[in-house]
C-alpha positions in Angstrom: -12.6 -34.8 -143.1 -11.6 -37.0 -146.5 -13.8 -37.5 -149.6 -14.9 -34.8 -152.1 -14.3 -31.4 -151.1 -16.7 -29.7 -153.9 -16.4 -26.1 -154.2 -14.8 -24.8 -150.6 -12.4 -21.5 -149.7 -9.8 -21.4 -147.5 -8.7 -18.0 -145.7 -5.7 -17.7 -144.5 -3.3 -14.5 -143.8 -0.7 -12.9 -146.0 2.1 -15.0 -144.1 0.2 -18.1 -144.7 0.0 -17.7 -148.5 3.4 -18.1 -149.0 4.1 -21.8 -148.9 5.1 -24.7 -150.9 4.3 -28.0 -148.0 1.5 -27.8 -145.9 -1.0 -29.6 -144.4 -4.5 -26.9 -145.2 -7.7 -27.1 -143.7 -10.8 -26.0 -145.9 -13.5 -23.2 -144.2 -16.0 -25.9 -144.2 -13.5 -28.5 -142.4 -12.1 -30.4 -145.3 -8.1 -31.4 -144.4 -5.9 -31.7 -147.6 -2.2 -31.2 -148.4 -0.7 -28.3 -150.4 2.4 -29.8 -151.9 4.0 -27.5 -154.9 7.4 -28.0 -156.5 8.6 -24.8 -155.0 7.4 -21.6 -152.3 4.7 -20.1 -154.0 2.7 -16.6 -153.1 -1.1 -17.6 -153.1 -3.0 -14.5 -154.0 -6.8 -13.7 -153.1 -8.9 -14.7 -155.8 -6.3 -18.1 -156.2 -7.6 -21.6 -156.6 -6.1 -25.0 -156.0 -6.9 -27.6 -158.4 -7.0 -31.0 -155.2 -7.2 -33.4 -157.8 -10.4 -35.4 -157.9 -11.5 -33.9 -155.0 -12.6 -30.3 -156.0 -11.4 -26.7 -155.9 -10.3 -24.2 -153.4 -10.2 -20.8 -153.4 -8.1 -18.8 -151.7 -9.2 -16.2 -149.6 -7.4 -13.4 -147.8 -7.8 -13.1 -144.3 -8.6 -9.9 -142.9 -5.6 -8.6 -140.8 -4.9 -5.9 -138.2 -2.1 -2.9 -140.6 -1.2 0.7 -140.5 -3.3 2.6 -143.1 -0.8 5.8 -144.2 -2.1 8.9 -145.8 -0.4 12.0 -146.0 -1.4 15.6 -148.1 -0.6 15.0 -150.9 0.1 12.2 -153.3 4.0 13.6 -153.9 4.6 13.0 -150.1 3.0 10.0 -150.2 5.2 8.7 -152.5 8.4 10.0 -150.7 6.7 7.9 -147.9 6.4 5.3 -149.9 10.0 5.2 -150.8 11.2 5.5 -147.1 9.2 2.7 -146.5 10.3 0.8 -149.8 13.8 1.4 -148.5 13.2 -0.6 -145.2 12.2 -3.8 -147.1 9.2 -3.8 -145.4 5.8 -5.6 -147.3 3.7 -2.7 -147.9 0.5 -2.3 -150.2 0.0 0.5 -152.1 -3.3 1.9 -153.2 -3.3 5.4 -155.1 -4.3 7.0 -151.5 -2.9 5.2 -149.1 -0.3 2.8 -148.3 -0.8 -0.9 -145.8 2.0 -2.1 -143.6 2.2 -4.2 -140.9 1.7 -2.8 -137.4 5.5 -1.8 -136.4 5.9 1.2 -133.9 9.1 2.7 -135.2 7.9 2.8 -139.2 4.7 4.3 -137.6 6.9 6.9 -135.8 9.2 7.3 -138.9 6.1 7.9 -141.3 4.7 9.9 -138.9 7.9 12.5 -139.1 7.5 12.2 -142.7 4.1 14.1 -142.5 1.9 11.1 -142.5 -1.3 10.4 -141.4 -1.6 6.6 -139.9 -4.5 4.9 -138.6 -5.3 1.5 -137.8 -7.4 -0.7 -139.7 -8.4 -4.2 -140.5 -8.7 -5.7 -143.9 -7.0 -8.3 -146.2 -3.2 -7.8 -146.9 -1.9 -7.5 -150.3 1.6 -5.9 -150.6 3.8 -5.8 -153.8 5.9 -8.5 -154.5 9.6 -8.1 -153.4 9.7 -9.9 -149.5 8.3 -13.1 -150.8 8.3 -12.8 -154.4 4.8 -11.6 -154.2 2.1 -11.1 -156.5 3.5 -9.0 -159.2 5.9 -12.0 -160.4 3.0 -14.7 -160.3 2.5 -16.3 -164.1 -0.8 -17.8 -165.2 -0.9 -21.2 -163.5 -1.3 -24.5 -165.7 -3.1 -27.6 -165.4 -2.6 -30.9 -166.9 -5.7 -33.4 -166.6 -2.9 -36.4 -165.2 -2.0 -34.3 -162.4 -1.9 -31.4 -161.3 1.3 -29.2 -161.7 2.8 -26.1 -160.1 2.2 -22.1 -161.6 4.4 -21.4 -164.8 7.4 -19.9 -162.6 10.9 -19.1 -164.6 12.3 -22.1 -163.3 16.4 -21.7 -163.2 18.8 -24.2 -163.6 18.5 -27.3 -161.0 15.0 -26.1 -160.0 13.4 -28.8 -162.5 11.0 -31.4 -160.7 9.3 -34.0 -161.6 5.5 -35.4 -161.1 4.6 -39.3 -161.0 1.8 -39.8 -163.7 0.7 -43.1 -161.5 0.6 -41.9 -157.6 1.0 -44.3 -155.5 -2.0 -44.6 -153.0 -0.5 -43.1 -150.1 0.8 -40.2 -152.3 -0.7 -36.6 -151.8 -2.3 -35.2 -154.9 -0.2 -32.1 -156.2 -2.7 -28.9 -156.6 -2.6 -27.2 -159.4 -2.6 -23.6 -158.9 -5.2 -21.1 -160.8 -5.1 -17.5 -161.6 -7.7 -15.5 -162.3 -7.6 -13.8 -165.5 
Protein backbone atom coordinates (compact mmCIF):
# COMPACT_ATOMS: atom_id res chain seq x y z
CA UNK A 1 0.00 0.00 0.00
CA UNK A 2 1.57 3.57 -1.38
CA UNK A 3 0.40 7.12 -0.47
CA UNK A 4 0.55 8.77 3.01
CA UNK A 5 1.36 6.56 5.70
CA UNK A 6 0.24 9.17 8.67
CA UNK A 7 1.20 8.18 12.05
CA UNK A 8 1.82 4.10 11.88
CA UNK A 9 4.33 1.61 14.12
CA UNK A 10 6.13 -1.05 12.98
CA UNK A 11 7.09 -4.06 15.32
CA UNK A 12 9.65 -5.95 14.55
CA UNK A 13 12.26 -8.23 16.78
CA UNK A 14 15.60 -7.39 18.22
CA UNK A 15 17.34 -9.03 15.01
CA UNK A 16 15.18 -7.09 12.81
CA UNK A 17 16.18 -3.66 14.25
CA UNK A 18 19.47 -3.83 13.20
CA UNK A 19 19.48 -2.89 9.50
CA UNK A 20 20.64 -0.32 7.07
CA UNK A 21 18.48 -1.73 3.48
CA UNK A 22 15.26 -3.02 3.80
CA UNK A 23 12.14 -3.28 2.25
CA UNK A 24 9.51 -2.59 5.90
CA UNK A 25 6.00 -3.12 6.10
CA UNK A 26 3.98 -0.71 8.47
CA UNK A 27 1.32 -2.59 11.30
CA UNK A 28 -1.46 -1.09 9.41
CA UNK A 29 -0.09 -2.49 5.88
CA UNK A 30 1.86 0.44 4.56
CA UNK A 31 5.11 -0.93 2.37
CA UNK A 32 8.16 1.55 2.47
CA UNK A 33 11.91 1.26 2.17
CA UNK A 34 14.39 1.76 5.10
CA UNK A 35 17.55 2.90 3.27
CA UNK A 36 20.36 4.52 5.87
CA UNK A 37 23.92 5.35 5.04
CA UNK A 38 25.09 2.67 7.29
CA UNK A 39 23.71 -0.68 9.82
CA UNK A 40 21.86 1.08 12.39
CA UNK A 41 20.31 -0.44 15.88
CA UNK A 42 16.54 0.78 15.80
CA UNK A 43 15.59 0.97 19.45
CA UNK A 44 11.88 0.81 20.89
CA UNK A 45 10.53 4.14 21.23
CA UNK A 46 12.52 5.02 17.54
CA UNK A 47 10.81 6.80 14.66
CA UNK A 48 11.56 7.01 11.02
CA UNK A 49 11.09 10.26 9.41
CA UNK A 50 9.51 8.55 5.40
CA UNK A 51 9.73 11.70 3.95
CA UNK A 52 6.42 13.20 2.89
CA UNK A 53 4.76 10.35 3.74
CA UNK A 54 4.62 10.35 7.71
CA UNK A 55 6.25 8.74 10.70
CA UNK A 56 6.91 5.37 12.04
CA UNK A 57 7.57 4.23 15.17
CA UNK A 58 9.37 1.52 16.02
CA UNK A 59 8.13 -1.00 18.23
CA UNK A 60 9.73 -3.94 19.85
CA UNK A 61 8.40 -7.14 19.30
CA UNK A 62 7.65 -9.37 22.13
CA UNK A 63 10.12 -12.38 21.92
CA UNK A 64 10.47 -15.83 23.64
CA UNK A 65 14.22 -15.28 26.41
CA UNK A 66 15.66 -16.70 29.44
CA UNK A 67 14.75 -14.56 32.47
CA UNK A 68 17.96 -15.18 35.06
CA UNK A 69 17.72 -14.44 38.75
CA UNK A 70 19.86 -15.62 41.30
CA UNK A 71 20.17 -14.72 45.40
CA UNK A 72 21.62 -12.14 45.47
CA UNK A 73 22.57 -9.10 43.32
CA UNK A 74 26.65 -10.01 43.77
CA UNK A 75 25.94 -13.41 42.11
CA UNK A 76 24.00 -11.92 39.71
CA UNK A 77 26.55 -9.87 38.57
CA UNK A 78 29.23 -12.77 38.48
CA UNK A 79 26.46 -14.19 36.20
CA UNK A 80 26.37 -11.50 34.39
CA UNK A 81 30.00 -11.44 33.65
CA UNK A 82 30.07 -15.18 32.66
CA UNK A 83 27.55 -14.37 30.35
CA UNK A 84 29.24 -10.98 29.22
CA UNK A 85 32.28 -13.22 28.58
CA UNK A 86 30.35 -15.43 25.97
CA UNK A 87 29.54 -12.39 23.78
CA UNK A 88 26.19 -13.23 24.02
CA UNK A 89 23.24 -10.09 23.76
CA UNK A 90 21.89 -10.05 27.14
CA UNK A 91 19.71 -7.31 28.86
CA UNK A 92 20.18 -6.36 32.16
CA UNK A 93 17.69 -4.99 34.52
CA UNK A 94 18.79 -4.46 38.33
CA UNK A 95 17.10 -8.01 39.07
CA UNK A 96 17.34 -10.02 36.44
CA UNK A 97 19.17 -10.50 33.30
CA UNK A 98 17.40 -11.49 29.32
CA UNK A 99 19.12 -13.75 26.91
CA UNK A 100 18.21 -15.61 24.19
CA UNK A 101 16.92 -19.09 24.66
CA UNK A 102 20.31 -21.27 24.39
CA UNK A 103 20.44 -24.62 26.38
CA UNK A 104 24.07 -24.72 27.34
CA UNK A 105 24.16 -20.75 28.82
CA UNK A 106 20.90 -21.98 30.59
CA UNK A 107 22.83 -24.98 31.97
CA UNK A 108 26.03 -22.82 32.61
CA UNK A 109 23.87 -20.13 34.58
CA UNK A 110 22.15 -22.61 36.10
CA UNK A 111 25.73 -24.11 37.82
CA UNK A 112 26.32 -20.61 38.61
CA UNK A 113 23.36 -20.61 41.19
CA UNK A 114 20.82 -19.07 38.92
CA UNK A 115 17.37 -19.14 38.79
CA UNK A 116 16.04 -19.11 34.91
CA UNK A 117 12.64 -19.07 33.66
CA UNK A 118 11.14 -18.52 30.45
CA UNK A 119 9.32 -15.60 29.51
CA UNK A 120 8.06 -13.41 26.66
CA UNK A 121 8.60 -9.82 26.28
CA UNK A 122 10.44 -7.20 24.03
CA UNK A 123 14.36 -7.58 23.75
CA UNK A 124 16.58 -4.89 24.71
CA UNK A 125 20.19 -6.00 25.36
CA UNK A 126 23.26 -3.65 25.80
CA UNK A 127 25.10 -2.56 23.00
CA UNK A 128 28.23 -4.62 22.14
CA UNK A 129 26.86 -7.57 19.39
CA UNK A 130 25.41 -5.05 17.12
CA UNK A 131 26.61 -1.84 18.33
CA UNK A 132 23.38 -1.55 20.33
CA UNK A 133 21.65 1.01 22.05
CA UNK A 134 24.07 2.46 24.35
CA UNK A 135 26.30 3.95 21.36
CA UNK A 136 23.09 5.49 19.49
CA UNK A 137 23.46 9.54 19.16
CA UNK A 138 20.50 11.84 18.90
CA UNK A 139 19.25 11.43 15.30
CA UNK A 140 19.08 14.63 12.88
CA UNK A 141 16.72 15.86 10.38
CA UNK A 142 17.11 18.16 7.62
CA UNK A 143 13.71 19.42 5.95
CA UNK A 144 15.41 18.45 2.08
CA UNK A 145 15.78 15.06 3.05
CA UNK A 146 16.03 13.00 5.43
CA UNK A 147 19.55 11.89 6.82
CA UNK A 148 21.00 9.05 8.87
CA UNK A 149 21.50 9.32 13.14
CA UNK A 150 24.59 11.41 14.12
CA UNK A 151 27.07 8.23 14.18
CA UNK A 152 31.05 8.99 14.66
CA UNK A 153 31.49 8.43 11.09
CA UNK A 154 35.39 7.29 10.47
CA UNK A 155 37.34 7.87 7.71
CA UNK A 156 35.76 6.62 4.17
CA UNK A 157 32.38 6.15 5.88
CA UNK A 158 31.19 9.65 4.40
CA UNK A 159 28.01 9.46 2.09
CA UNK A 160 26.23 11.49 0.29
CA UNK A 161 22.30 12.46 -0.14
CA UNK A 162 20.77 13.87 -3.62
CA UNK A 163 18.92 17.13 -2.63
CA UNK A 164 16.68 16.48 -5.98
CA UNK A 165 15.57 12.50 -5.90
CA UNK A 166 14.92 11.30 -8.85
CA UNK A 167 11.38 9.84 -9.03
CA UNK A 168 12.15 6.34 -8.81
CA UNK A 169 14.49 7.01 -5.83
CA UNK A 170 13.47 5.81 -2.28
CA UNK A 171 13.18 8.50 0.29
CA UNK A 172 16.02 8.17 2.99
CA UNK A 173 14.30 8.10 6.70
CA UNK A 174 15.47 10.03 9.01
CA UNK A 175 15.88 8.38 12.24
CA UNK A 176 14.50 9.97 15.65
CA UNK A 177 15.41 9.42 19.23
CA UNK A 178 13.43 10.09 21.98
CA UNK A 179 14.77 12.42 24.32
Amino acid sequence: MAGRIGIDTVTLDREARYRRRVAMTTDRGHAFLLDLAEATYLADGDALDIEGRGLVKVVAASEDLLEVHADSRAALARIAWHIGNRHTPAEITTDALYIQPDHVLEEMVIGLGAHVHRVRRPFEPEGGAYGGKAQLASGHHHHHHGDAPGHDQGPGTGHTHPHQPHSHAPKRPAVWRPE
